[in-house]
C-alpha positions as CSV (number, residue, x, y, z in Angstrom):
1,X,10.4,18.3,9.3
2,X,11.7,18.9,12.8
3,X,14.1,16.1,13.9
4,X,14.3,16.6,17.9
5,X,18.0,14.5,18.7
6,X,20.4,13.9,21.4
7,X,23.7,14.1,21.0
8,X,24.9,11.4,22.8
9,X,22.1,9.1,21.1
10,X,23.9,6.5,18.6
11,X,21.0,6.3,16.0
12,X,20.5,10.5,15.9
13,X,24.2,10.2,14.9
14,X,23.4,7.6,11.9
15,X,20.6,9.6,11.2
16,X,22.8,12.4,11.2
17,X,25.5,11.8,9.5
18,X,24.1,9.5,6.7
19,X,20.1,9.4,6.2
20,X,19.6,13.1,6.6
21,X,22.9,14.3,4.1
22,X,20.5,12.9,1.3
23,X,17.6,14.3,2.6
24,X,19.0,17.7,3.0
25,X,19.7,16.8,-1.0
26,X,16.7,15.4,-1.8
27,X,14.7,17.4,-0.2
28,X,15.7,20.6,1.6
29,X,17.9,22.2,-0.4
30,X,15.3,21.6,-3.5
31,X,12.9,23.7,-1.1
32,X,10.3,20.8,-0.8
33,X,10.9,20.1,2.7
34,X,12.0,22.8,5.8
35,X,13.9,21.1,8.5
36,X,15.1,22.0,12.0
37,X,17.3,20.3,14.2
38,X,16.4,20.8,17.4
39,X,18.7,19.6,20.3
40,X,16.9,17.4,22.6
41,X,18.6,15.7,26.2
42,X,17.3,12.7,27.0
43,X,19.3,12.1,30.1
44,X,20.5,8.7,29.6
45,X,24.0,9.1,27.0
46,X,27.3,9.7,28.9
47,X,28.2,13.7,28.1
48,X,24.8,13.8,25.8
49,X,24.2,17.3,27.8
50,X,27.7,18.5,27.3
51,X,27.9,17.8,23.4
52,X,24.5,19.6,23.4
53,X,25.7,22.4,24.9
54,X,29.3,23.0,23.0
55,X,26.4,22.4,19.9
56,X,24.5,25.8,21.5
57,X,28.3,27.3,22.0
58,X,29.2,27.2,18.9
59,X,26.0,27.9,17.5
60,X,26.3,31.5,19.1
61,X,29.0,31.9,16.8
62,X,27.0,30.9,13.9
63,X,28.8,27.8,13.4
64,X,26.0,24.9,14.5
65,X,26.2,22.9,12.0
66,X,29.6,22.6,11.4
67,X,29.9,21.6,15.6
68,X,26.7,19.0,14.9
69,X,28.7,17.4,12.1
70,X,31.7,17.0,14.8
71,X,29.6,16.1,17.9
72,X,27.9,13.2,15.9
73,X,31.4,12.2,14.1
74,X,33.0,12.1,17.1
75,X,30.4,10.7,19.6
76,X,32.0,7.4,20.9
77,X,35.7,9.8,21.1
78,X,33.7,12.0,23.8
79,X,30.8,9.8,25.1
80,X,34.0,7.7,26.8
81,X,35.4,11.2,28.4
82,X,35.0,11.7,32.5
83,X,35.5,15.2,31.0
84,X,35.0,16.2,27.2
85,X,35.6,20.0,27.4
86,X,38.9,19.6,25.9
87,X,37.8,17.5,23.4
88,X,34.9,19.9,22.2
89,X,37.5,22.7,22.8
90,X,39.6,21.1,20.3
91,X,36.3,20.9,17.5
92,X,36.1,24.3,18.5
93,X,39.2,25.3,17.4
94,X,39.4,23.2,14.6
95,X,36.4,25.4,13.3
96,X,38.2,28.7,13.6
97,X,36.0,29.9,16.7
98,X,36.7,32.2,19.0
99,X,38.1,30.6,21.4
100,X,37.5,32.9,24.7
101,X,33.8,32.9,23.8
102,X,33.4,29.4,23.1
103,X,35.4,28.5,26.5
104,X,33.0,31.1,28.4
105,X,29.3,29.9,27.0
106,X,30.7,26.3,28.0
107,X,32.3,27.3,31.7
108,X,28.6,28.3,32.4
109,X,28.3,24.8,32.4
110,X,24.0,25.4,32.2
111,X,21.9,24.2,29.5
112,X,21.4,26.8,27.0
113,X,18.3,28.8,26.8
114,X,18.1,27.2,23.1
115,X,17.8,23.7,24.5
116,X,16.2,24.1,27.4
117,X,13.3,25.8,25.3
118,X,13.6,22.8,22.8
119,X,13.5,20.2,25.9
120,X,10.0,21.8,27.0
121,X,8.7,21.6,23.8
122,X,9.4,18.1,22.9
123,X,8.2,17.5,26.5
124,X,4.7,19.1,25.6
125,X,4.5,16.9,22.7
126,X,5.4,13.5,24.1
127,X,8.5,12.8,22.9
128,X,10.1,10.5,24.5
129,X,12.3,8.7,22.2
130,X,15.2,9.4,19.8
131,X,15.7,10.4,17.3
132,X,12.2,11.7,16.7
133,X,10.6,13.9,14.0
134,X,7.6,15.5,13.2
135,X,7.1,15.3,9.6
136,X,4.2,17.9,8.7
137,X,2.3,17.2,11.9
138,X,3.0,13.7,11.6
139,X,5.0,12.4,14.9
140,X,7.6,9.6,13.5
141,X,9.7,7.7,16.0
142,X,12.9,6.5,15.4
143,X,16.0,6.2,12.9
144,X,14.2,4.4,10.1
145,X,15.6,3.4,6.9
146,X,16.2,6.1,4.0
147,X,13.6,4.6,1.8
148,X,11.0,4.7,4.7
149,X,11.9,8.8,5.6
150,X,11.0,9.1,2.0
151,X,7.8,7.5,1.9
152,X,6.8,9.8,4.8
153,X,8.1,12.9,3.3
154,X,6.2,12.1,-0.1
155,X,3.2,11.2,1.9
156,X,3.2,14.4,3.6
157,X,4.4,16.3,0.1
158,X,1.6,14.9,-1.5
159,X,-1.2,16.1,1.5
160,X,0.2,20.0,1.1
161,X,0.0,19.6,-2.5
162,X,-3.8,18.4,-2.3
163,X,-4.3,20.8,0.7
164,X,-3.9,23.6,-2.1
C-alpha cells in the first residue's frame, strides 16, 4: 500500500492520524500489508511544501515518522504561518534532533531529492489528487472510510493469496 500525501492536505491528515493508526495495526504490523508514505506536493495548501520538507529534514535524522505525526497534528498551527520555520524548528526540537542539521537541510530551502523523486513518480502515474494510494496495483483515490480501506485491502489480500 503506497499512500502518496501532502502535508498541507486536511484529509491526508485524517487519514493520517486516524484511519491509517488502525491499519498500521490491523494490517502492517501483522505483516499482511507493506506500506510507504510517500510525500507528495500538490501545490495548492499554504506551507504544504515547507511541512514536506522539515518531514525529509528530519527524516535524514531517522526521525520521519515522529515529524509526520507532528506535521499532520499540527497542520492548521502552521498552514496559518507567513513563515513556519520556527514552528517546525520547535517539532524539531521537541524530538531531540540535532538542531544545526535540521536548521541546515531546511535553510536550503529546496525540495528534497526524496520528494522531488516521489513528485515525479506520482506524476508518471496520474495522481492528481490527495490522499491517494495504490493498494496492490489498485489506484484508490481519496480519504475513504476505515471500513471501505478494509474492503480494498482484503480484496487485494485475497488476489495475492489466490495468485499463489
Amino acid at each position: 500500500m503506497i499512500d502518496f500525501s501532502d502535508f498541507g492536505c486536511p484529509y491526508c491528515g485524517q487519514f493520517s492520524l486516524e484511519t491509517y493508526r488502525v491499519i498500521e495495526r490491523e494490517y502492517v504490523r501483522t505483516g499482511k500489508v507493506f506500506f510507504k508514505y510517500v510525500p507528495f506536493i500538490v501545490g495548492m495548501f499554504p506551507n504544504g511544501d515547507r511541512a514536506a520538507l522539515a518531514g525529509e529534514c528530519a527524516g535524514d535524522q531517522g526521525q520521519f515518522w515522529p515529524m509526520q505525526a507532528r506535521l499532520y497534528a499540527r497542520q492548521a498551527e502552521w498552514r496559518k504561518a507567513s513563515d513556519p520555520a520556527a514552528l517546525f524548528k520547535a517539532s524539531a526540537s521537541e524530538l531531540g534532533l540535532d538542531a544545526t542539521s535540521f536548521s541546515a537541510c531546511y535553510a536550503r530551502q529546496k525540495v528534497h531529492p526524496r520528494t522531488q523523486r516521489a513528485n515525479q513518480v506520482a506524476s508518471t502515474i496520474g495522481v492528481r489528487v490527495t490522499p491517494s494510494f495504490v493498494v496492490n496495483g489498485r489506484p484508490v483515490q481519496g480519504a475513504l472510510p476505515l471500513a471501505d480501506f478494509r474492503r480494498v485491502i482484503e480484496a487485494a489480500l485475497l488476489l495475492v493469496e489466490a495468485r499463489r
